[in-house]
N, C-alpha and C positions, 0 to 999 in steps of 0.2 A: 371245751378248750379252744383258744386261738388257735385256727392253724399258721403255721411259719411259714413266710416267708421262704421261700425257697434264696441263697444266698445268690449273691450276683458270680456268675462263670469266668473268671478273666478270660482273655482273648487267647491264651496264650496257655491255655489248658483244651482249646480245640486241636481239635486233628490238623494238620494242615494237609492245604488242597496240593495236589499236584501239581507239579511245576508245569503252567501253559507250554506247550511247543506245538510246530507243524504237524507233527505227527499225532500228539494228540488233537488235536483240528479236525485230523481229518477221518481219524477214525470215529469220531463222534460224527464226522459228517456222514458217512458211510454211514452209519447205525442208524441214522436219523432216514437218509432216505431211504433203506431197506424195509422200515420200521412203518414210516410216515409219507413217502415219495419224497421224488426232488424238489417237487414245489416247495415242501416244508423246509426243505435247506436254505436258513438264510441265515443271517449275521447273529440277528436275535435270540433265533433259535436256536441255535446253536450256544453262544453264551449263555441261555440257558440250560443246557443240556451239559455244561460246561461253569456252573457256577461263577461265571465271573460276566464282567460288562462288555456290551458287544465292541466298545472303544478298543480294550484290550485283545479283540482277535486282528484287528487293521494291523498290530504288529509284524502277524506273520503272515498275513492272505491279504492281498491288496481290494478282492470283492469279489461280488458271487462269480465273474465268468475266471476267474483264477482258481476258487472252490470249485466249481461244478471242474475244470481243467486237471486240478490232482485230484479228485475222485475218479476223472475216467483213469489219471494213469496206475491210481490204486487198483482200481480193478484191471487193467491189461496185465497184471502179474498175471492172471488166469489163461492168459491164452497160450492154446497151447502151440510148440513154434518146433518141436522135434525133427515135423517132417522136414524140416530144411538138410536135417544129417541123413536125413532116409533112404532108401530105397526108391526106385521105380521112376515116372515119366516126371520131370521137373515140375513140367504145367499142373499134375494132378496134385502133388504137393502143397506148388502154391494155392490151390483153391483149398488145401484142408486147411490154409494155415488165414486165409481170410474166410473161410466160412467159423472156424472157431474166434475169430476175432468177431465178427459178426453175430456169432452165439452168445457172446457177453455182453454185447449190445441188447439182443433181443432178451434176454434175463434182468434188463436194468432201462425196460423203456422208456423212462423217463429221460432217463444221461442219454439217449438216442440222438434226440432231435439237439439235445445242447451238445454232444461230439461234432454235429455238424459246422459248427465256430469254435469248440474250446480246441486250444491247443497246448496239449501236455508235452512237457521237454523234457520228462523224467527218464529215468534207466529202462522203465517196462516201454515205454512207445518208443523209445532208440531200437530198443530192442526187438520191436516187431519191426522197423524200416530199415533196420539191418538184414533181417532176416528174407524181407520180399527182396532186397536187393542184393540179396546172396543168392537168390532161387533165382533169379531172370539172369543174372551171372552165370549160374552154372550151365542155363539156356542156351546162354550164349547173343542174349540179347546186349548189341551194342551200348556202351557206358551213356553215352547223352536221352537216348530213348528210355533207358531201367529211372534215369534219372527226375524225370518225365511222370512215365509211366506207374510209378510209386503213389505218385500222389493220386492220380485219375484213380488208383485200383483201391487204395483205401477213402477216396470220395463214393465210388459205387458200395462199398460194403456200410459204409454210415447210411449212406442216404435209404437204399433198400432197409435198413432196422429201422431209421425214421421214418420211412416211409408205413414200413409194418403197425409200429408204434400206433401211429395215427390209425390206421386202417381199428388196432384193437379197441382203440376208445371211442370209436364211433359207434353210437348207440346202431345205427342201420347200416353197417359195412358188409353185415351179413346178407341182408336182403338186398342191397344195392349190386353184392356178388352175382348173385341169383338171377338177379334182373338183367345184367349185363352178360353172362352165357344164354341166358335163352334170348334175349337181341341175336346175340351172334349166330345163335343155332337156328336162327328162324329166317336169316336172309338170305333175300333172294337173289340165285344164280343168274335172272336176268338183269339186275341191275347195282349187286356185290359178287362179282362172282367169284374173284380170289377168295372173298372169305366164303363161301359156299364150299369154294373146292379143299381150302384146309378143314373147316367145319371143325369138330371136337379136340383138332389138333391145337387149335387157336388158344385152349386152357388146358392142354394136358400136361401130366408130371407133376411128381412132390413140387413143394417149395421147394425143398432140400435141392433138387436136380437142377430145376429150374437154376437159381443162386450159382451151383455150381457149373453150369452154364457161360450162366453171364460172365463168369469170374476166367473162363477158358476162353471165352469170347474178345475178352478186354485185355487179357496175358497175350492171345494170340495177336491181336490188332496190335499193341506197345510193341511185338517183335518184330511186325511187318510193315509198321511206320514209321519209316526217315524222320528226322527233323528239317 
C-alpha cells in the first residue's frame, strides 16, 4: 500500500508560544549562562533558546551590556542584606553584607568581570545601596562621605571577584601562586628587609579574612575621610 500522506497541520492547531516579555528574557538568559557561561549569552542565543528571532528580543533589552546588567540584578535578589537590622559592631555587618554580595559574584564568574561596567537600576541593587547606606548611617558616617564611600566599597568587592575570576581560569595561577610565596619567603634581609621581617605574614589568612579585611579597611577610611 501507499503510505499517506500525512495531512498538512494548520497553524493555528499549534500550541502557542508564550507571550515574549522582559522577564522571560531573562530567565532564559540566567539558564543559559548557568548552563553554557556568559560568553554563551547573546542575542542569537538567546532567541534560540527562545524560539523566536533575535530582532524580536531588541524589543525589550536594547544589547548584551543591558542583558549581562539584569542578569546581575537578577541574581542580587540572593544577597543576603539582614545584617543591616542586626545586631553587633556596624563595621562587621557591613563586611557580611559585601562579602555576601561578593559571594554571588564569585558563584557566577563570568557576570564578575561584566559587573565591573554593567549597571543595574533594578529593586535588588537599590536595595543593596540602600542597605551599605543605612550601615555607614548608623556609623555615623557623615551624609557626603557614605555618599562617596558606596561606590568605592562595592567597586573593591566587584573588582576582588573579577579579579578572583581571572586568577580561576588561568591555567598557571596555581603555580604562579607558588612561585610568588617562595620569592617572598626567600628574601633577603639585607637588601628586602621589611619583607624579611613580615616573612609568612605577607600571605597569611583565609581569603575569607583577608576580603573581610579590606572591606573593614575601606568602611573605616570612607569614615575617616573628609571631602
Amino acid at each position: 500500500m501507499t503510505p499517506r500522506t500525512p495531512a498538512p497541520r494548520s497553524r493555528r492547531e499549534r500550541p502557542a508560544k508564550p507571550a515574549l516579555t522582559h522577564e522571560a528574557i531573562i530567565d532564559a538568559a540566567v539558564r543559559v549562562m548557568a548552563a553554557e557561561g556568559l560568553q554563551r549569552v547573546t542575542m542569537r542565543r538567546l532567541a534560540q533558546e527562545l524560539d523566536t528571532g533575535p530582532a524580536s528580543l531588541y524589543v525589550y533589552v536594547a544589547g548584551t551590556a543591558e542583558l549581562h546588567a539584569a542578569i546581575l540584578e537578577e541574581l542580587l535578589g540572593a544577597v543576603d542584606l539582614s545584617p543591616a537590622g542586626g545586631e553587633g559592631d556596624w563595621r562587621e555587618r557591613l563586611a557580611r553584607v559585601l562579602l555576601s554580595y561578593t559571594g554571588v559574584l564569585f558563584e557566577n564568574p563570568g557576570l564578575a568581570h561584566s559587573a565591573l561596567v554593567a549597571r543595574p537600576s533594578g529593586p535588588h541593587y537599590l536595595a543593596l545601596v540602600e542597605t551599605v547606606l543605612d550601615l555607614l548611617h548608623q556609623g555615623g558616617v557623615p551624609d557626603g562621605q557614605a555618599a562617596w564611600g558606596v561606590d568605592v566599597l562595592l567597586q573593591v568587592a566587584t573588582a576582588t571577584a573579577a579579579e578572583q575570576s581571572a586568577r580561576d581560569d588561568a591555567p598557571d595561577a596555581e603555580a604562579e601562586h607558588h612561585a610568588l610565596v617562595e620569592a617572598l619567603g626567600q628574601a633577603s634581609a639585607r637588601t628586602h628587609p621589611r619583607i624579611a621581617a613580615l616573612g609568612s605574614d605577607l600571605f597569611s589568612g583565609s581569603p575569607h579574612q583577608r576580603l573581610a579585611w579590606i572591606f573593614r579597611a575601606v568602611v573605616n577610611g570612607t569614615a575617616a575621610t573628609s571631602r
